[in-house]
N, C-alpha and C positions, 0 to 999 in steps of 0.2 A: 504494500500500500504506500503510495507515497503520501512522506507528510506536508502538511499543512500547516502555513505559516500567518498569524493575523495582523493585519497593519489597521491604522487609525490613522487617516487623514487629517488634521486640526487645522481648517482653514480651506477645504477640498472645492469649493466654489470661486475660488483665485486662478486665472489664468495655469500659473506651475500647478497648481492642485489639480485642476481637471484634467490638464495634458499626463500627469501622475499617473488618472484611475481609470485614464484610458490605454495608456499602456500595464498598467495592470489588470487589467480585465481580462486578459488572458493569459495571465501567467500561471502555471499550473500548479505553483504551491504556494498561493495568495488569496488569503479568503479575505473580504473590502469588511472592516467596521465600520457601518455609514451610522451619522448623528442626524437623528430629525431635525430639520431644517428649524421647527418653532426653537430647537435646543442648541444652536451652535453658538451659541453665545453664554452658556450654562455652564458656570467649572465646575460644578459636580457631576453634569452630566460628562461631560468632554473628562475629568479626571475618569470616572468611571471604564471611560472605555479605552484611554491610557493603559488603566490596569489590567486588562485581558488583554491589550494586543504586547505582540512580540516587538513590534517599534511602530512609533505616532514617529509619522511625519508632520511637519509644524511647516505649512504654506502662509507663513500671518504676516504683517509689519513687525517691525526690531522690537518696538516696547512689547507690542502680545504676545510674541514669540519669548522673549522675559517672563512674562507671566506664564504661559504656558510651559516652560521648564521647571518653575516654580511647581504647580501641581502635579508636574511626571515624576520629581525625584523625591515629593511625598511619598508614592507610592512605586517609585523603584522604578520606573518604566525606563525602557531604552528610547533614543532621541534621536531622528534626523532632523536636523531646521536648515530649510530652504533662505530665513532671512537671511541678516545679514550682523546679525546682531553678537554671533559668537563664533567668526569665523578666525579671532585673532584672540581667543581667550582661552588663557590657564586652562588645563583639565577638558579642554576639547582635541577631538582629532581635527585635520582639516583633509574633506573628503575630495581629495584629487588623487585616485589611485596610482597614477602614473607618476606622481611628484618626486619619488624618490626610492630606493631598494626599501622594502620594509613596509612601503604604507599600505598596502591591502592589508598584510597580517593586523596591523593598527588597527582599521577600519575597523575591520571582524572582530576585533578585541574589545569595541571601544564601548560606553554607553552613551556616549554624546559626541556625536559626528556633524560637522557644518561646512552642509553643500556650498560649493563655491560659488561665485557669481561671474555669471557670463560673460562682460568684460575681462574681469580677472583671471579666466581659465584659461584664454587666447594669450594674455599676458604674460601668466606667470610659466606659461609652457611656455613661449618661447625665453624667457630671461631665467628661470632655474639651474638649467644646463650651463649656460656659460657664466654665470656669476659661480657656478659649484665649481667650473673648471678653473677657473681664472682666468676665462677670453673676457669678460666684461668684468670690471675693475664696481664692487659692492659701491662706491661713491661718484661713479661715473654721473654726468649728469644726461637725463632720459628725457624724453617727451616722448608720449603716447597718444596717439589718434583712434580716436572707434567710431564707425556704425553700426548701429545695430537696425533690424525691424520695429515697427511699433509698438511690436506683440510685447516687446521688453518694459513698455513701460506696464504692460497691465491693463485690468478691464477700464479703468478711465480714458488711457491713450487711445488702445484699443477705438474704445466708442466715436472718443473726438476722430481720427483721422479717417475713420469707415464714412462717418457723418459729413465733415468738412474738407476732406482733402486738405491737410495742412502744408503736406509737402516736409519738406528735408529744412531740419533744425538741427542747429547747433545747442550743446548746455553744457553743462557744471566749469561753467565760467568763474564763480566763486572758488577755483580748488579746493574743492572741500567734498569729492564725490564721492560715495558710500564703498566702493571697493578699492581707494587707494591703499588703506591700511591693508590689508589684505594682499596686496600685488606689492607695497614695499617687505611686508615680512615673509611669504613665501616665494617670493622673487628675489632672493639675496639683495636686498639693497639695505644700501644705509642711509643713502640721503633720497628724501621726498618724491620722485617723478611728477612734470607736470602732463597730468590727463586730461586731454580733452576730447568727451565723447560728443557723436550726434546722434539723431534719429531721424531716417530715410522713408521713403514716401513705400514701403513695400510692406510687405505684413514680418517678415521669419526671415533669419539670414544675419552673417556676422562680419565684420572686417575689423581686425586687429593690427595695429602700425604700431611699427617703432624705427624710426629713422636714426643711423649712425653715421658720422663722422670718421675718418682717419683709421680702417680698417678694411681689410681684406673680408672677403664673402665667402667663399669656398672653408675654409677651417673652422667659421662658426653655421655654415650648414653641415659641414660632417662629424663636430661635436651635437649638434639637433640629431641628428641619422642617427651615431652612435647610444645617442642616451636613449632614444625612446626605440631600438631595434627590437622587433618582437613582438609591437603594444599594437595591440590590435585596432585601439581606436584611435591612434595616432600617425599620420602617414607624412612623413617628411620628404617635399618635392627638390627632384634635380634645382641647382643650381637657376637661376632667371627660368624658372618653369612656368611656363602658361598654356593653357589649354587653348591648340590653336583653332577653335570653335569661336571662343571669343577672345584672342588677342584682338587687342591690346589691352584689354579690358579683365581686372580680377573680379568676378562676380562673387556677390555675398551669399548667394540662393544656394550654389551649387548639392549642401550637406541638409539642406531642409529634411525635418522629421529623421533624422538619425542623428546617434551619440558619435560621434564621427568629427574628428579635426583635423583639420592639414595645415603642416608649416611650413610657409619658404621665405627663399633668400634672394633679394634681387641686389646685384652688384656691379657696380662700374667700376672697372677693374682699375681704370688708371686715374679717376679723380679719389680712389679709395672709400666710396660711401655704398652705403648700405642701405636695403628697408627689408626689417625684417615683418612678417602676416602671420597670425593664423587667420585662417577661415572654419565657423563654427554655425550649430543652430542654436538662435542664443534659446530658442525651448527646448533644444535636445542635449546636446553637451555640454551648453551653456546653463541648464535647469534640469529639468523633468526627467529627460535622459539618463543624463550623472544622478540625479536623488536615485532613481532605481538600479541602478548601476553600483551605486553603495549601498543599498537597501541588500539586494546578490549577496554581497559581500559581508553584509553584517550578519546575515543568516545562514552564510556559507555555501548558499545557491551558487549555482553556474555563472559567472559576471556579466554574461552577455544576453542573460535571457530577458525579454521584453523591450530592451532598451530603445529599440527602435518605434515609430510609429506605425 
C-alpha cells in the first residue's frame, strides 16, 4: 500500500497557494487538508488542522505567516512558508535544494523550511557558485535587473493588469525590496546589491541580470556547469547561447509551468564584460514548483514528483 502523506495549505486561495493544490492534486501520496472557507481566518480552526497534517504550507503575507508559525510550533507541526518573512532567520532551513552539497539532507531534516523567492532563486543561482569559488570577490559591487510576469505580484496585480493593461513597470526604487536580504546572505555577499526589479505586460515568465565588469565569461560559465552538473532542474547554456528561434531576443516565457531554470553567460571577449541570466517561472521554480519540490523532500518523496504543471 502506498503511504499517504497530509498537507495543510494556510493561505490556499493566494495565487502560490492554488498553483500548490493544483499540482498536488495529483500526486499520489498527498491527501489536501482543505479549511472551510467561512474558517480561514480561524486559529483554532487553521491550528487544528496544522496538527494532523504532516506539513502546513503557509501561502500568507510576512506578519500572518509570523502568526501562523506561532500556532504550528504550539502544537509541533512541521512548516513550509512560501513568505518571505523567515527566509534569512536562525533555526530555518532555506529551501533551495541545489544551493549547496548537503541541503536536500537539511530540507528533509528540517521542521521549518523557507521557500525562496523568485527573484532570489535566478539570483542566488547564479552568484553562489562563484562567490563559493572565489571568481566573484563577497564585496564586489552588483547590480541586478529583473522581470518578472504579473502573476508575481499576486491576485491584486493579477486583476489590475487583466482589467487595465498597465503595460511594463519599473519598482523597488526605494532599495528596500523584500528579497535582497535573502540574495545578499545566500549569494555570498557582503556588501548590499543594488536591485532593480520590473513587471512586464505578460502573465508567467522570468529574467534575471547581473551585468559584470573586467572579466572573462567562459571560466564563470564553466564554474555555473561544474556546480550544478547533475541537477536536474538546473540546465547551464553554452557560452553566448540563444535559441536561434528567437535571436536576438532572451525570452522570459520559455520554462512557463515547470520547476525548471536555465543559466547563461553572454560575453565580449575583448571589452571583458559580462551579463550573467537565469531564466525561471516565477510560479514554478520561482514559487509553487520549488514549495512542492521541498515538500518531496521533506517527506522523503521522489523530488520530482508533481513539480511541474
Amino acid at each position: 500500500m502506498i503511504q499517504k502523506y497530509r498537507v495543510f495549505i494556510d493561505g490556499q486561495a493566494g495565487t502560490t497557494g492554488l498553483q500548490i493544490q493544483q499540482r498536488l492534486a495529483s500526486h499520489p501520496q498527498i491527501e489536501m487538508l482543505n479549511i472551510d472557507e467561512a474558517q480561514r481566518k480561524d486559529a483554532a480552526a487553521r491550528q487544528a488542522l496544522m496538527k494532523q497534517a504532516d506539513v502546513s504550507i503557509l501561502c500568507l503575507p510576512d506578519a500572518a505567516a509570523r502568526d501562523a508559525v506561532a500556532l504550528a510550533d504550539e502544537v509541533g507541526a512541521r512548516v513550509l512558508d512560501a513568505s518571505s518573512a523567515h527566509r534569512v532567520e536562525s533555526g530555518w532551513v532555506y529551501g533551495l535544494p541545489e544551493l549547496a552539497l548537503g541541503q536536500r539532507e537539511k530540507i528533509h531534516a528540517a521542521s521549518h523550511v523557507s521557500n525562496p523567492g523568485c527573484y532570489a532563486t535566478g539570483a542566488i543561482a547564479l552568484l553562489a557558485p562563484l562567490t563559493a569559488n572565489g571568481l566573484l570577490q563577497a564585496d564586489r559591487p552588483l547590480t541586478i535587473n529583473a522581470v518578472s510576469g504579473y502573476s508575481g505580484g499576486g491576485n491584486q496585480m493579477i486583476e489590475k493588469y487583466q482589467q487595465t493593461g498597465t503595460g511594463y513597470a519599473a519598482y523597488g526604487l526605494g532599495f528596500d525590496h523584500k528579497h535582497l536580504k535573502e540574495i545578499q546572505a545566500w549569494g555570498g555577499l557582503s556588501d548590499r546589491p543594488i536591485f532593480q526589479p520590473a513587471v512586464g505586460d505578460y502573465a508567467q515568465g522570468m529574467l534575471v541580470f547581473i551585468p559584470l565588469n573586467h572579466i572573462d565569461g567562459e571560466p564563470l560559465r564553466q564554474a555555473l556547469a561544474d556546480y550544478y552538473s547533475g541537477q536536474q532542474f538546473i540546465h547551464v547554456n553554452p557560452l553566448n547561447a540563444l535559441d536561434e528561434r528567437n535571436a536576438p531576443y532572451l525570452l522570459p516565457e520559455a520554462l512557463n509551468n515547470t520547476n525548471n531554470m536555465e543559466l547563461f553567460v553572454f560575453s565580449h571577449a575583448q571589452q571583458r564584460q559580462c551579463i550573467l541570466a537565469a531564466r525561471l517561472d516565477n510560479l514554478g521554480k520561482g514559487a509553487s514548483g520549488a514549495a512542492v519540490q521541498n515538500l518531496n523532500l521533506m517527506l522523503g518523496l521522489p523530488e520530482a514528483t508533481c513539480v511541474n504543471m
